[in-house]
C-alpha positions in Angstrom: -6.5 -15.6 22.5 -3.5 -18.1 22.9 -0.2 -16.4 22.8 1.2 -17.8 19.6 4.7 -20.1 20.4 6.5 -19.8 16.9 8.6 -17.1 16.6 10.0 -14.9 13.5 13.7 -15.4 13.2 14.2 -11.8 11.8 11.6 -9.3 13.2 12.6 -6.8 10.8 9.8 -5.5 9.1 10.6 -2.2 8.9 9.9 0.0 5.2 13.4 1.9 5.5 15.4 1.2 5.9 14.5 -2.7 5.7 15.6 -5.8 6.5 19.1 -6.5 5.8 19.1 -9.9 3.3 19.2 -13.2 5.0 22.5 -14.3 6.2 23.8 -11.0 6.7 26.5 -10.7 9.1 28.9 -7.7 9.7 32.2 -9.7 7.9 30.7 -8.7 4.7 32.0 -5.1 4.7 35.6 -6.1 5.4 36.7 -5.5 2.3 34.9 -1.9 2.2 37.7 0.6 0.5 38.0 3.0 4.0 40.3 5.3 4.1 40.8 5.5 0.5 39.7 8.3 -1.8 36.2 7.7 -3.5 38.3 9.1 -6.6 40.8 6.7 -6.1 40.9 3.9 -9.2 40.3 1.1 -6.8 37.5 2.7 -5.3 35.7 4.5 -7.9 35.9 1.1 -9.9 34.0 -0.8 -6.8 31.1 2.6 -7.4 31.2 1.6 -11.2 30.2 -1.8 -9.8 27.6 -1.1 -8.1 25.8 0.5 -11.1 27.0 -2.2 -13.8 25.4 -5.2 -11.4 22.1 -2.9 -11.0 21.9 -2.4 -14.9 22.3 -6.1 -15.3 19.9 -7.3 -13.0 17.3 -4.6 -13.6 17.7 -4.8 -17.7 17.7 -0.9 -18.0 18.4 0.3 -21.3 22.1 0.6 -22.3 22.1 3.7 -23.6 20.4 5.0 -20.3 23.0 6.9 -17.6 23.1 5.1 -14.4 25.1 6.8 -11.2 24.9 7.3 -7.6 24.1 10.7 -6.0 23.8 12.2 -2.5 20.9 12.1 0.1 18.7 8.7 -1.0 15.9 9.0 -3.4 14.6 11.7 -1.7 18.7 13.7 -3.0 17.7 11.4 -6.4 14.1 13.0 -6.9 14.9 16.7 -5.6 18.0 17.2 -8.3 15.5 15.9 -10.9 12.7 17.7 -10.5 15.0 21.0 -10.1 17.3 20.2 -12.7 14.5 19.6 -15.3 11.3 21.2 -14.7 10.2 24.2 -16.3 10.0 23.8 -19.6 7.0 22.6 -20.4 4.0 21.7 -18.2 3.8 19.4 -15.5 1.2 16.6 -14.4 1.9 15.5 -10.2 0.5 11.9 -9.2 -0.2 11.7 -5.5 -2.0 9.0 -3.8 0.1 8.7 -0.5 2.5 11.1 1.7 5.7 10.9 -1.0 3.9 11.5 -4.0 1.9 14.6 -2.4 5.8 15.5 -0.8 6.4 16.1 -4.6 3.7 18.2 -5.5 4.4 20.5 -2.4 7.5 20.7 -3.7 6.7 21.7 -7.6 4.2 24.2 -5.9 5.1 25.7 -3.2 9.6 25.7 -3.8 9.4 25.6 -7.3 6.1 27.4 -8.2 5.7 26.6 -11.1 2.5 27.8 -12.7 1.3 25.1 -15.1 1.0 22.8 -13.0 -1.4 19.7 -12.3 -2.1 17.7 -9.2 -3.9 14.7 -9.7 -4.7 13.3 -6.4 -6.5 10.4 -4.7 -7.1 9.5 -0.8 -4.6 6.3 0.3 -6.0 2.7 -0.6 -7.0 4.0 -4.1 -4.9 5.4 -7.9 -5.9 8.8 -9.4 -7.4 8.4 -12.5 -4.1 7.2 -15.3 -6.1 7.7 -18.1 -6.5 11.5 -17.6 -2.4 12.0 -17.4 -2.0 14.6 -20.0 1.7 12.9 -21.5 2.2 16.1 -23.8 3.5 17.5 -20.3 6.3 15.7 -18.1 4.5 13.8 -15.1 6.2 12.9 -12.2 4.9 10.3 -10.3 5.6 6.9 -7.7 5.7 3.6 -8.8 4.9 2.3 -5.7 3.3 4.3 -2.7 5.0 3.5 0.1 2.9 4.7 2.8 -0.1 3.6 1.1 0.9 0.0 -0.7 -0.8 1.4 -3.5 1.3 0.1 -6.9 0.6 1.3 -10.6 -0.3 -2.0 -11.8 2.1 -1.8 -15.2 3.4 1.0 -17.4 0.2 0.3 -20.5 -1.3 3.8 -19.6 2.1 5.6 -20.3 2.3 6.8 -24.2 5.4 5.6 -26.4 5.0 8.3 -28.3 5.0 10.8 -24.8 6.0 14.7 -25.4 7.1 15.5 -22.3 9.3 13.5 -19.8 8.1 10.4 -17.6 10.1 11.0 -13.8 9.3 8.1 -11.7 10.3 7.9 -7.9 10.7 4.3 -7.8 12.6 3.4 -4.7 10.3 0.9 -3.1 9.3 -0.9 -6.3 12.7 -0.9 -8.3 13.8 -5.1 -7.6 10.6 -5.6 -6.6 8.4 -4.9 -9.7 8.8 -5.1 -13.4 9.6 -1.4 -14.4 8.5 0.0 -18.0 11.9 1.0 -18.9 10.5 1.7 -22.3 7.5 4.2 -20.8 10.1 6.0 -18.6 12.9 8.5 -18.8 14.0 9.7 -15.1 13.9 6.7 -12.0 14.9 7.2 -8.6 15.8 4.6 -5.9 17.6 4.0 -2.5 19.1 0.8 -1.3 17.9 0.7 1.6 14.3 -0.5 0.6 14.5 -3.8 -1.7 18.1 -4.4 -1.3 18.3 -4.0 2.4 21.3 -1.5 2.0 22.6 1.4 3.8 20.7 5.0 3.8 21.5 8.3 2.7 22.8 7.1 -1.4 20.5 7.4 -4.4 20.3 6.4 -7.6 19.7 8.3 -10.4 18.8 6.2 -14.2 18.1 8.8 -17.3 16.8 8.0 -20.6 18.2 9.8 -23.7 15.7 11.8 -23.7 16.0 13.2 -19.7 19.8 13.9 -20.8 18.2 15.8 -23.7 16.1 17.8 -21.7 19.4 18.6 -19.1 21.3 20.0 -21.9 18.3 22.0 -23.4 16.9 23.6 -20.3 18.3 26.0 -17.9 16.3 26.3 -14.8 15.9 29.8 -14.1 16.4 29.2 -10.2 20.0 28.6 -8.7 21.1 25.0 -7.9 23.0 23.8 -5.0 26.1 22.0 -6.2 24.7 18.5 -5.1 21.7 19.4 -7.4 23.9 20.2 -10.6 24.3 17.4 -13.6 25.4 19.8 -16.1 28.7 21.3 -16.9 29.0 23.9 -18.9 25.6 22.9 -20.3 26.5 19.5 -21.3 25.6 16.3 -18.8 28.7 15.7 -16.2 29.7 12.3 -17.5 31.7 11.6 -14.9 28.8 11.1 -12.2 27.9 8.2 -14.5 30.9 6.6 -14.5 32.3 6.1 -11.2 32.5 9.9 -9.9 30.5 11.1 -7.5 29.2 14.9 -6.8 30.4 14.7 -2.8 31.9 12.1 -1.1 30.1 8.9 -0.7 30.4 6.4 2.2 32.5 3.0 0.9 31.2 1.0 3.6 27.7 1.7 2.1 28.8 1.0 -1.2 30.3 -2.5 0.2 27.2 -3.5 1.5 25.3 -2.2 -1.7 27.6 -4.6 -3.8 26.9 -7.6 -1.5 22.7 -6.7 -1.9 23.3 -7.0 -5.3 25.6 -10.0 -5.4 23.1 -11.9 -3.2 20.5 -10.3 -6.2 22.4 -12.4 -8.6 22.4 -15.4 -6.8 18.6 -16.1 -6.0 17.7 -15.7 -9.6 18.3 -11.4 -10.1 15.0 -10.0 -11.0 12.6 -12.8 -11.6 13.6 -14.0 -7.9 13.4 -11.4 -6.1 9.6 -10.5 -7.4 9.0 -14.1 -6.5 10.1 -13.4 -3.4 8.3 -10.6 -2.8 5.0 -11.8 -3.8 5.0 -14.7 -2.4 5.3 -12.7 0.9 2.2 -10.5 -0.2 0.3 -14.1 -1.0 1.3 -14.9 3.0 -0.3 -11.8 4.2 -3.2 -12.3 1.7 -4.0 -15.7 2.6 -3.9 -14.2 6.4 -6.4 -11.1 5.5 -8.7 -13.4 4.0 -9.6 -14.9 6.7 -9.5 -11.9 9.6 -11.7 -10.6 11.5 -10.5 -7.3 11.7 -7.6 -6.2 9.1 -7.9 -5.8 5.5 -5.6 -4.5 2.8 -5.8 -0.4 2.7 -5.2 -0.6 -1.1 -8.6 -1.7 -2.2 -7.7 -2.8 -5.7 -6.0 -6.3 -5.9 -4.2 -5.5 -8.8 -2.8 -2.1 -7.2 -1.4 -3.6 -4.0 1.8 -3.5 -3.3 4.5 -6.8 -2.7 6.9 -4.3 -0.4 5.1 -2.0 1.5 2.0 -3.8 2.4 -0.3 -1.6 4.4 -3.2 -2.8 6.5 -6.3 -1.1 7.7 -8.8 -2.0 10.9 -12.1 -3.3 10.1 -12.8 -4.7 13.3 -16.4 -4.4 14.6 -15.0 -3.0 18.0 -13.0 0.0 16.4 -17.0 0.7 14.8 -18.5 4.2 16.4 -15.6 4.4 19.0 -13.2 7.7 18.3 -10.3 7.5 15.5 -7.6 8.3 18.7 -9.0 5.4 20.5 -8.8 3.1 17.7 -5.4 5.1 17.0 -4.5 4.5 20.1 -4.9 0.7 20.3 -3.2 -0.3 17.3 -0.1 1.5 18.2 -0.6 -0.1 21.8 -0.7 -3.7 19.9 2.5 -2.7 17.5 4.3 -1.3 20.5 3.9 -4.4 22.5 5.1 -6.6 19.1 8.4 -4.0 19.0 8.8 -4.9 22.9 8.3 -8.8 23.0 11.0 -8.7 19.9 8.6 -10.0 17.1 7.9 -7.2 14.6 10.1 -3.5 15.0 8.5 -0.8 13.1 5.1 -1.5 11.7 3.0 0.9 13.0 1.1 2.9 9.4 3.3 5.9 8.6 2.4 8.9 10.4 0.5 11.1 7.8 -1.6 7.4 6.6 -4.8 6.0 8.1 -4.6 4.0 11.2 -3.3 0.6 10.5 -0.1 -1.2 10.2 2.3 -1.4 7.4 4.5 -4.9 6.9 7.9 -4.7 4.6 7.5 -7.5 2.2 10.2 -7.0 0.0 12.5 -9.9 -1.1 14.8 -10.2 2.0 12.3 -10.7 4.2 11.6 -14.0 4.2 8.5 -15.9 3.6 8.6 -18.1 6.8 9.0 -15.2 9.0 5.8 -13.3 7.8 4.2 -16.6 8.2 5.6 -16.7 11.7 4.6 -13.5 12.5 0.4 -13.1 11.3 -1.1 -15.1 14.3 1.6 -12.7 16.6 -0.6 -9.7 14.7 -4.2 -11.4 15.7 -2.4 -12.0 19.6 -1.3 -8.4 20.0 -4.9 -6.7 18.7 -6.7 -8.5 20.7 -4.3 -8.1 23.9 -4.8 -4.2 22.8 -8.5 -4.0 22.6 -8.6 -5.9 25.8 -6.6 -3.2 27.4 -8.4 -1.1 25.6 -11.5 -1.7 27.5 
């Protein structure tokens, strides 16, 4: 087919980390508090930012904690389910590689007996309405691997026993949490907000701080797992503090994510942003030959982490490594002309491609980019023979 002439302006469609927000540029971080102490007033203040702005914009609960912790949401998640589990039963959601990461965890670290995995192969949701809420359930909002999204927070009791922990780090800015169905959420920057890696965030309900002050794990905890002192929550990680020392470049450009939040409408624009670049990849799979969504739900896909399949007729009877084969050839060949880095499926999902959609990437750039995706698959099969 004809090479396509228009060109993406940003060809970073990466799912972590993502696409910085538009108008980016390096001058941003200047004011970044280096070679200061992160206990320092100044910069423990510029920390406290960070989660005041995310409160705001996100509406979570005031009398929630809100603080930033080691090692991304994967740092956020682990100290949770460590910190927490154990003292009553627990029900594990997995439809993609992060969600199943968390019941390997629960089972094979952890192993804890009373446990539950309620599982389902990528594209599909395992079944909400068997979640037994008289145990805690631990579960993504969003799959990120699989662009598989809960579709709200109706199947989650009010009146739950045990305690909702949601790993929501490619949904949170994206999607309208529950706040009201949850108690523990996780999230990074570096998905929606196009921020730096290797920072979580960690939001607990009254009720998850209950449960840290009521239960003592009866495994030891690395230090940047503890919350408690003494038996009572560490205040001071909500509040500026920090359990090791945190980058303040990362926490400059985390600021400037959220100040550019503000400014194109906080929430409410940024999830019209985001899905109106799944509605530009929908309008585009409608009408392919050989690329449909992997989540096969349309109420379940996901607006960030939107993950394509091959239905081609070609890739029909011929070997899963061949068709493997070509679609990495076609993403390889995008990555090398400089029109799409990094969207290749993730490595443990079905062969396909996997586009970041969240809200800075920009419309006209996934728009740029679809007949580049229809160029490069067919360049592949040709190769392919």
């Amino acid at each position: 087919m004809t090479r396509p002439e228009k060109r993406p302006e940003r060809p970073h469609f990466s799912s972590g980390p993502c696409a910085k927000r538009p108008g980016w540029e390096i001058g941003v971080l200047s004011e970044a508090l280096t070679g200061r102490s992160h206990r320092a007033a100044p910069a423990k203040a510029r920390i406290q930012e960070v989660s005041d702005r995310s409160r705001s914009i996100l509406g979570i609960p005031e009398d929630w904690k809100l603080g930033l912790v080691p090692a991304s949401d994967t740092g956020a998640v682990e100290m949770v389910l460590w910190s927490m589990l154990g003292a009553r039963g627990v029900d594990l959601l997995a439809w993609e590689s992060f969600g199943a990461g968390w019941v390997g965890d629960v089972v094979k670290q952890l192993e804890l007996p009373d446990h539950r995995a309620l599982e389902a192969t990528y594209g599909e949701l395992p079944d909400l309405l068997s979640v037994d809420f008289s145990r805690d359930v631990v579960f993504t909002w969003n799959g990120t691997t699989s662009g598989v999204r809960v579709p709200n927070g109706d199947w989650i009791p009010a009146d739950r026993e045990g305690l909702t922990i949601c790993d929501a780090t490619s949904a949170v800015f994206a999607m309208n949490l529950a706040w009201d169905k949850l108690d523990v959420v996780t999230w990074s920057w570096q998905k929606v907000l196009g921020g730096e890696a290797a920072h979580g965030m960690l939001a607990l309900s009254p009720r998850a701080v209950e449960r840290l002050e009521s239960h003592t794990p009866p495994w030891p905890l690395p230090k940047i797992f503890r919350l408690t002192k003494g038996g009572r929550l560490n205040e001071g990680i909500f509040e500026g503090s920090t359990i090791n020392t945190p980058s303040m470049i990362c926490v400059e450009d985390a600021v400037d994510g959220l100040r550019w939040a503000e400014s194109v409408g906080g929430l409410p624009g940024l999830m019209g942003r985001a899905e109106a670049n799944l509605s530009a990849v929908a309008d585009w799979v409608e009408n392919s030959s050989w690329a449909a969504f992997l989540a096969t739900d349309p109420a379940t896909r996901s607006c960030t982490s939107i993950c394509l399949r091959i239905t081609d007729d070609w890739a029909k009877g011929r070997e899963e490594v061949e068709v493997s084969a070509t679609i990495k050839a076609a993403a390889r060949r995008l990555d090398q002309e400089g029109i799409a880095f990094d969207i290749g499926s993730y490595r443990d999902a079905p062969t396909g491609l996997r586009l970041w959609g969240g809200a800075t990437v920009e419309s006209s750039d996934l728009e740029a980019l679809l007949p580049w995706l229809d160029w490069a698959w067919a360049e592949a099969k040709s190769d392919a023979g």
